[in-house]
ROMIVEX-718710 format. One line per field, with one value per residue (C-alpha): residue number from 1; residue in three letters; x, y negated, z. Coordinates in steps of 0.1 Angstrom, whole numbers. Layout:
# residues N
nr: [NUM	...]
rest: [ALA	...]
east: [X	...]
north: [Y	...]
up: [Z	...]
END
This chain:
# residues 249
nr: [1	2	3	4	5	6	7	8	9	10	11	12	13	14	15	16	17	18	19	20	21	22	23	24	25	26	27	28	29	30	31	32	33	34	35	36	37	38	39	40	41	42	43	44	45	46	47	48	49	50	51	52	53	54	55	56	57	58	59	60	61	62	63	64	65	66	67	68	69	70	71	72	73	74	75	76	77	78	79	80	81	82	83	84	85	86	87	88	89	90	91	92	93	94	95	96	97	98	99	100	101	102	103	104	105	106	107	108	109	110	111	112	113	114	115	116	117	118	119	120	121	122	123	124	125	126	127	128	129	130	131	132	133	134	135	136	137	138	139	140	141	142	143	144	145	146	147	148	149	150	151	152	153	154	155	156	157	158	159	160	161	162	163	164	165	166	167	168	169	170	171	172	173	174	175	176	177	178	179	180	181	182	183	184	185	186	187	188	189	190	191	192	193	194	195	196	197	198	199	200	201	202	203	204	205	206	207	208	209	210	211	212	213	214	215	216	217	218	219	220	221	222	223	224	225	226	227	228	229	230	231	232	233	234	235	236	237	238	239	240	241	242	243	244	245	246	247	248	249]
rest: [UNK	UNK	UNK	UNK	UNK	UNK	UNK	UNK	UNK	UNK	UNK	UNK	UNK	UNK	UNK	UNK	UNK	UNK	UNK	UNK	UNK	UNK	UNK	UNK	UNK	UNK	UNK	UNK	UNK	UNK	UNK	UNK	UNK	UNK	UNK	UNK	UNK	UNK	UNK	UNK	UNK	UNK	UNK	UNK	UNK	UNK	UNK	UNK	UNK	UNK	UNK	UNK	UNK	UNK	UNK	UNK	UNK	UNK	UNK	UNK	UNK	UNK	UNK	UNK	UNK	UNK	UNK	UNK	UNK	UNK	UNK	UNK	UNK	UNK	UNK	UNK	UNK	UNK	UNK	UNK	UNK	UNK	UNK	UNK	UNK	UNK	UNK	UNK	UNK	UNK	UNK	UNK	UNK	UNK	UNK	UNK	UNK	UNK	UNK	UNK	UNK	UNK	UNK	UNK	UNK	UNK	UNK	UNK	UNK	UNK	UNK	UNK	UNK	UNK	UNK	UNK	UNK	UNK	UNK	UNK	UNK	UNK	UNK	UNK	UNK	UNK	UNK	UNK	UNK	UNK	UNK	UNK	UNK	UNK	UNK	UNK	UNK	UNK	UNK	UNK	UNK	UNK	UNK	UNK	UNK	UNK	UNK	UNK	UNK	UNK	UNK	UNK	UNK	UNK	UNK	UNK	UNK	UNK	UNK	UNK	UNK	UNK	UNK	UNK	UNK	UNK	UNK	UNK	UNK	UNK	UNK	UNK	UNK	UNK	UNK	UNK	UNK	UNK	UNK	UNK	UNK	UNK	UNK	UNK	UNK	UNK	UNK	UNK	UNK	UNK	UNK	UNK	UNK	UNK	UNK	UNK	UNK	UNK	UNK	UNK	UNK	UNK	UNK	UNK	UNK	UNK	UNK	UNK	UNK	UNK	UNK	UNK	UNK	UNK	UNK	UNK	UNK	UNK	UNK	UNK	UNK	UNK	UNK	UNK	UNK	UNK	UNK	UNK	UNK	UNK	UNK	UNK	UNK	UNK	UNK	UNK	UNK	UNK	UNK	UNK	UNK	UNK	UNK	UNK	UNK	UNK	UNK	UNK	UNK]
east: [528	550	569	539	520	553	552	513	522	552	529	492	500	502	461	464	460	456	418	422	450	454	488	491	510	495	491	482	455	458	427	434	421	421	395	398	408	444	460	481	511	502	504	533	554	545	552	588	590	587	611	634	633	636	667	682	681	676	678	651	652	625	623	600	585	585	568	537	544	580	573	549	576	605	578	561	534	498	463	439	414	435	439	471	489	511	543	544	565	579	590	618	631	647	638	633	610	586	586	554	540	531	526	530	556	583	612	647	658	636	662	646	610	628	600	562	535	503	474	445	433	401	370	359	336	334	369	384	404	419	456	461	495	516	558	582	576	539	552	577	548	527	555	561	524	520	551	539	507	528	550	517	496	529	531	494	502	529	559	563	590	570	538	524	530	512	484	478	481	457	431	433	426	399	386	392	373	343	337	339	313	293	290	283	255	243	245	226	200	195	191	170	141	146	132	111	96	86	64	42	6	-22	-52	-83	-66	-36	-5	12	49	52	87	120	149	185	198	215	194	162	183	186	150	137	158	147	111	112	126	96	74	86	85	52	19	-5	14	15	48	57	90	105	143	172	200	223	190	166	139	128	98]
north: [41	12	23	32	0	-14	15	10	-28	-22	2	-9	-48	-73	-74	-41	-53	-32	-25	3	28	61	75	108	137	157	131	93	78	43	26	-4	-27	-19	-18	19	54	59	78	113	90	62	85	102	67	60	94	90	53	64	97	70	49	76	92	54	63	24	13	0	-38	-53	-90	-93	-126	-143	-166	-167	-192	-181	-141	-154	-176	-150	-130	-107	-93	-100	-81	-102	-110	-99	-126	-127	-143	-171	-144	-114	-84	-85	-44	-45	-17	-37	-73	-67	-41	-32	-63	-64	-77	-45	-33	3	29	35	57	42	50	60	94	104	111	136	140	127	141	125	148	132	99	87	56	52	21	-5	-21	-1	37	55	81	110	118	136	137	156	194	188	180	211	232	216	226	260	269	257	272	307	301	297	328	347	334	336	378	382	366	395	371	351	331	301	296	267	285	322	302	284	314	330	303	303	344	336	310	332	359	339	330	364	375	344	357	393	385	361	394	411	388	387	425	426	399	420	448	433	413	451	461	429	441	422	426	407	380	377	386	412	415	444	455	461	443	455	417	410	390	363	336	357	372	337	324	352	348	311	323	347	322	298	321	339	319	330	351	372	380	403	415	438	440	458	438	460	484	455	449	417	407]
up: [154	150	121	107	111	89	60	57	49	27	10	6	13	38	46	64	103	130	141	169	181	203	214	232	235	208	182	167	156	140	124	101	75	38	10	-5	3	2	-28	-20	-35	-10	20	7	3	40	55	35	48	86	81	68	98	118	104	105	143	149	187	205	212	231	244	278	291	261	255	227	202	210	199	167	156	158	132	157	148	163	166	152	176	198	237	246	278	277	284	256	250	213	205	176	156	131	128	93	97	127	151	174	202	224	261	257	263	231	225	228	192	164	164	192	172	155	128	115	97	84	85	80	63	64	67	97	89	62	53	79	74	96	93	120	125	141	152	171	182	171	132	136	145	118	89	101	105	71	54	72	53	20	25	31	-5	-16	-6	-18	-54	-55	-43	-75	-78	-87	-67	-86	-118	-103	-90	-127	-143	-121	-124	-164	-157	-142	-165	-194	-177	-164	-199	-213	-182	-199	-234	-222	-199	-229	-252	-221	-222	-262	-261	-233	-252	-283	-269	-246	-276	-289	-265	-270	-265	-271	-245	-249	-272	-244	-252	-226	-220	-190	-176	-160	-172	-166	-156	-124	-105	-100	-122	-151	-150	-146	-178	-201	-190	-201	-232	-237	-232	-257	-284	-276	-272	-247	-231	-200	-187	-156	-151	-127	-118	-94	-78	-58	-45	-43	-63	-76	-96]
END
């Protein structure tokens, strides 16, 4: 959290303050200051920062009884709003990085985290976001679970060498075919109010269009109905239709 706390400044600027933390053994929560939703770039920069730190396997330092004005002079770090004793504990993992005044329980090298994950990032109230995270076994799990999930899209998409690529090309497949499913139920549609427009009788001065068209569904039968009745005054329209064995008027 710590470390994070730092990357989050390094990254987004030096208004970020903490606003609320939780710490257990499944994961971290850390709320903090800051005006927008973060980017995909931003959290990436901060995710890289702390793997950094933790791979510098710095040692723990950590300064107990000191005094206040002592701790904020040395460059600690303070929770704003935050009441304080006259005796602190400043927690260092490089004084040029993470220095902050802190009562809870901390590893004795960064080393020892072994790993971290952001995996959420979100707002939680005005001016305030908040990033879920997790390290250790609980990242390791995190990674395989999610590189099992990309060795089985990759399998379904016929084990292309290139996943990014297969998925593109699929989506322009799908594109191209939307758009010919488009034009033909268009054609559909243009045949259907030709021949409808055909059986036009007129009863009493009204004019009667009476049917079933071969459209899939209410949306269709709805459109070509509108069509009808711009073209034909006074007209009275009923049209029947079959969707998968229901009927539809």
């Amino acid at each position: 959290t710590h470390l994070m706390h730092s990357a989050l400044r390094e990254v987004l600027g030096h208004h970020v303050a903490q606003k609320g933390s939780l710490v257990n053994e499944k994961y971290l929560r850390f709320d903090f200051s800051h005006f927008s939703k973060m980017t995909d770039e931003e959290l990436l920069k901060v995710e890289q920062r702390v793997n950094e730190k933790i791979l510098e396997a710095i040692e723990l330092t950590e300064h107990r009884n000191m005094l206040i004005d002592d701790a904020l002079a040395l460059g600690a770090t303070a929770l704003i709003g935050e009441k304080y004793g006259d005796n602190v504990r400043v927690i260092v993992f490089d004084k040029d990085y993470s220095m902050e005044l802190c009562g809870g329980t901390h590893v004795k090298n960064t080393s020892h985290i072994g790993l971290f994950k952001i995996t959420a990032e979100a707002g939680v109230a005005a001016g305030v976001r908040r990033i879920e995270a997790v390290s250790g076994s609980e990242a390791y799990r995190l990674l395989l679970e999610l590189t099992q999930r990309q060795d089985r899209l990759r399998e379904k998409l016929g084990n292309p060498r290139d996943i990014e690529q297969a998925i593109d090309k699929q989506l322009d497949e799908n594109a191209a075919l939307t758009r010919r499913i488009d034009a033909l139920n268009h054609e559909q549609t243009l045949s259907e109010k030709k021949r409808l427009l055909e059986l036009i009788s007129n009863k009493n001065g009204v004019n009667c269009i009476v049917g079933k068209v071969n459209l899939a569904g209410a949306a269709k039968a709805k459109d070509l109905a509108f069509q009808l009745k711009n073209e034909v005054e006074n007209l009275f329209c009923v049209l029947g239709w079959e969707t998968e064995g229901k009927p539809g008027l």
